[in-house]
N, C-alpha and C positions, 0 to 999 in steps of 0.2 A: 719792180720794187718801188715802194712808198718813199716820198722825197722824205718821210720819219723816220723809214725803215734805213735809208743808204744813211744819213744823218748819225744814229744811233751806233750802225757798223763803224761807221767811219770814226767818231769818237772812241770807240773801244780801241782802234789802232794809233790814234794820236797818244792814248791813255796808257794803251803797252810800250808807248816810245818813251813818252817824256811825263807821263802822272806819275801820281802819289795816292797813297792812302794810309793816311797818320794818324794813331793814337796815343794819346799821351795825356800825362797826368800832371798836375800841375796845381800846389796849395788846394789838394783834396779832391780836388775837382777832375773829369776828364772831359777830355776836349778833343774832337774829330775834325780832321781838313784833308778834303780832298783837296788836291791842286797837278795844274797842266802846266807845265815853266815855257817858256821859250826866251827867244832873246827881243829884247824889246823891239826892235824893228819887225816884228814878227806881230804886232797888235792885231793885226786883222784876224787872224787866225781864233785868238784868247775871245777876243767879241764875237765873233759867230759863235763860238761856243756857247758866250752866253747870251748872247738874243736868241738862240733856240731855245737854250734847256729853260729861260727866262727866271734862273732866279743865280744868287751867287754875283762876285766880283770880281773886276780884271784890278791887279795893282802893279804900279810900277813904282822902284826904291826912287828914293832921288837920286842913286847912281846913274840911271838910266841904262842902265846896260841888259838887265833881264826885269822879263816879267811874268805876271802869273794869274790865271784863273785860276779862283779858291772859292769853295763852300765849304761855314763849317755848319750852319744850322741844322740840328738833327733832324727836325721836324720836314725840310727843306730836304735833306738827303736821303729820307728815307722814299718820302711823296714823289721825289723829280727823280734822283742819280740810283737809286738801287735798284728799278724796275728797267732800265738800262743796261746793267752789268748782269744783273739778275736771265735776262731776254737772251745775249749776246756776249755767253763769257770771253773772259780775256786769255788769251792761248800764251802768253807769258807767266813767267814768275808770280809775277803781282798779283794773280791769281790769290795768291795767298793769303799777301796784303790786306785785299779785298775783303774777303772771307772773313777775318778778323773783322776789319773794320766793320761791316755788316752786322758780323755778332755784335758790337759794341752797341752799334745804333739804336739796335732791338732793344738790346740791354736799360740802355739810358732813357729810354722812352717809355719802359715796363710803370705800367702804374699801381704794380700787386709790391714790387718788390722793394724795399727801403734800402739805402743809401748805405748801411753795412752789407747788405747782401751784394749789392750791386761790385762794391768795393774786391767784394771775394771772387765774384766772379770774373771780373774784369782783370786781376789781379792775374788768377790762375792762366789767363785766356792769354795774356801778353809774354807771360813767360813761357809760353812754348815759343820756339826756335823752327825757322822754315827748316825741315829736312835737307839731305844735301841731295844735290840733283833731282831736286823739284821738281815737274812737271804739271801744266794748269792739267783738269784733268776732263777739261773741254777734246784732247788729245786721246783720250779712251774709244771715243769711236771708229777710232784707226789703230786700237792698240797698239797707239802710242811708236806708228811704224810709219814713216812717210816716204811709201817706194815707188811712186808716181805723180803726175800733174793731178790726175782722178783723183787720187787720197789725199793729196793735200787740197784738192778744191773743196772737197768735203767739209774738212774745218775751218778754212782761211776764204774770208770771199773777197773780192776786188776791192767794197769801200774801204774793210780794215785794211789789206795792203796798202792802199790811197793814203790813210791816216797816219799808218806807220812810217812809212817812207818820208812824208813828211816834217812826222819828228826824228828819221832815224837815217831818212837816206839823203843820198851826197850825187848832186849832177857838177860834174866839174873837169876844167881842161886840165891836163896835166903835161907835163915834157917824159919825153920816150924818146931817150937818147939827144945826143947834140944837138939837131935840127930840126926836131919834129915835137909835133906836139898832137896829143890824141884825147880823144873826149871820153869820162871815165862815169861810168854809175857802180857805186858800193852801199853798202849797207851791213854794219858792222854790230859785233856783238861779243860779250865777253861769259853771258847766261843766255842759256834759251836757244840751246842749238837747236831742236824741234824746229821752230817756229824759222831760221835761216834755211833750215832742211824745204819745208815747204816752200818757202820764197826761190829756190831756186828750182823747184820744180818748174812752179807756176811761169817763172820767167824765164827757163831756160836758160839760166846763169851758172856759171860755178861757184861752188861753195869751197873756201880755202879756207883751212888753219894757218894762224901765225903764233907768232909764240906768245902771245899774252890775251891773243883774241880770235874770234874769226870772222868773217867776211863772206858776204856774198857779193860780186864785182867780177868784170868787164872792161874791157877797151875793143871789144873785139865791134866791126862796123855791124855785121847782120843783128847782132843782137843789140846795142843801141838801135838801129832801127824799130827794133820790135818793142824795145824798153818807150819808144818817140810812143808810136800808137799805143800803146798801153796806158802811158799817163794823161797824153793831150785830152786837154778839156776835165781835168778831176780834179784837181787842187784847188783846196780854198785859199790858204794861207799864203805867204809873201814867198814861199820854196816854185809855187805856181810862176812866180817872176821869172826867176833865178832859171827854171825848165825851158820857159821860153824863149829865153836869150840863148841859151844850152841850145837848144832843138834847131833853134833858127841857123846859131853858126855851123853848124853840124851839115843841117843841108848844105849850108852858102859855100863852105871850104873847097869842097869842089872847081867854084866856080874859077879859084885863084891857081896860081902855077907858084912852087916855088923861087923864090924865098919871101911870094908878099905871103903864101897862106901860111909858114911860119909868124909873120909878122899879126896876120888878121888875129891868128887866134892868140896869141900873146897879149894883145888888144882886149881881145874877148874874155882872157882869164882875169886879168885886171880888173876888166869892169863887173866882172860877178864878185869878185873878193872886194871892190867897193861897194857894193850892195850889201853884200854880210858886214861891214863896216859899220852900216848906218845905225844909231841908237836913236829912240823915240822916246818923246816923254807920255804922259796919261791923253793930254790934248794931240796926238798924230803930228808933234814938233819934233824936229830934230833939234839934238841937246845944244847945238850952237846954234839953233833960233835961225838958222839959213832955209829958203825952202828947198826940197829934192827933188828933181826930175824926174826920181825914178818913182815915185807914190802917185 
């Protein structure tokens, strides 16, 4: 695979985590943004983005707390982002999104059709309502059935995993019971059970309902093992950190006897929940202007 090709995939799955695709009207006008949020400590991620796709911006509020690649130029989305989605659909909801959005682009860029038509059609287009349990229909190849690791490799390939996980999955130590502490990967969802359906194929994880969401997740050791080799070396973004501090204490535990390996990894959860801590401003500054060891 093309260092374009894994690139494109892999945006499609950052883009089912944590994109958008917005239209909306506003003093006559309409106006298109796609956008990729993360949490501002997460800059690196927002700038690969956009030194590939090379057009579009990262902003960050002066809160500093979240930030966002955004394009709205139409001209810009139609040229760079929809021959993307278009290639590589998106096996989520957003699908939908998309799709709308798309039409709009077209729409706004027609140069047969004047600014009452445009109005009408645009109009009608936004007041449809996604169906209830949507399905992208990227998922038709499999009739929409994911009864093995095979069918779902089908639809779902590693870089969009990579992507999604990214913005949707969690490496993290947890406590299990009084004295113990165990290393947890989830991946949570409250739409889009297909798409968890496949992820636990591919990963050989369980897929659990809770009551407001559901999850795919793990504590169990063979399979963080397998979850280790699956991710190492794939991340672009700052979760890539977070993995390998994950990964590394994972091996090391071992190495301790009770009660320091209690101790090591209570150590070790701290310091990834300091790392999700950190806010950035536009310059790669921490918002109290101190520098961080961990960047």
């Amino acid at each position: 695979m093309s260092a374009k090709g894994w690139f494109e995939k892999w945006l499609v799955g950052v883009v089912d985590g944590d994109g958008s695709f917005t239209v909306t009207q506003s003093n006559g006008k309409w106006n298109l943004e796609f956008k990729v949020g993360q949490s501002s400590y997460n800059l690196r991620l927002l700038h690969h983005i956009k030194k590939i796709i090379g057009v579009g911006s990262v902003y960050v509020p002066t809160n500093g707390s979240t930030a966002r690649y955004r394009l709205r130029n139409v001209d810009h989305i139609i040229k760079y982002l929809i021959p993307i989605f278009d290639k590589y659909p998106l096996l989520t909801s957003k699908y939908y999104s998309y799709d709308l959005f798309k039409k709009t682009a077209f729409i706004l860029s027609n140069k047969i059709l004047n600014r009452k038509e445009k109005d009408v059609i645009l109009t009608r287009l936004k007041n449809n309502n996604i169906p209830d349990n949507y399905i992208s229909p990227r998922w038709a190849i499999i009739n929409n059935i994911v009864s093995s690791k095979e069918d779902a490799s089908l639809v779902m390939s590693k870089p969009w995993l990579i992507g999604f996980t990214e913005a949707e999955g969690s490496f993290f130590i947890g406590k299990k019971g009084e004295n113990r502490y165990v290393h947890y990967f989830v991946i949570t969802q409250k739409l889009d059970l297909i798409a968890l359906m496949a992820i636990s194929k591919i990963l050989n994880i369980p897929l659990n309902k809770h009551k407001t969401y559901f999850a795919v997740e793990t504590s169990k050791s063979s399979r963080i093992s397998y979850i280790i080799n699956y991710f190492t070396s794939t991340m672009k973004g700052m979760k890539a950190l977070e993995f390998r501090i994950w990964r590394r204490s994972f091996r090391k535990r071992e190495k301790f006897e009770r009660p320091k390996r209690y101790e090591y990894l209570a150590k070790i959860q701290n310091q990834i929940r300091n790392i999700r801590s950190i806010r950035l401003n536009k310059n790669f500054e921490l918002a109290h202007n101190k520098p961080s060891r961990f960047l």
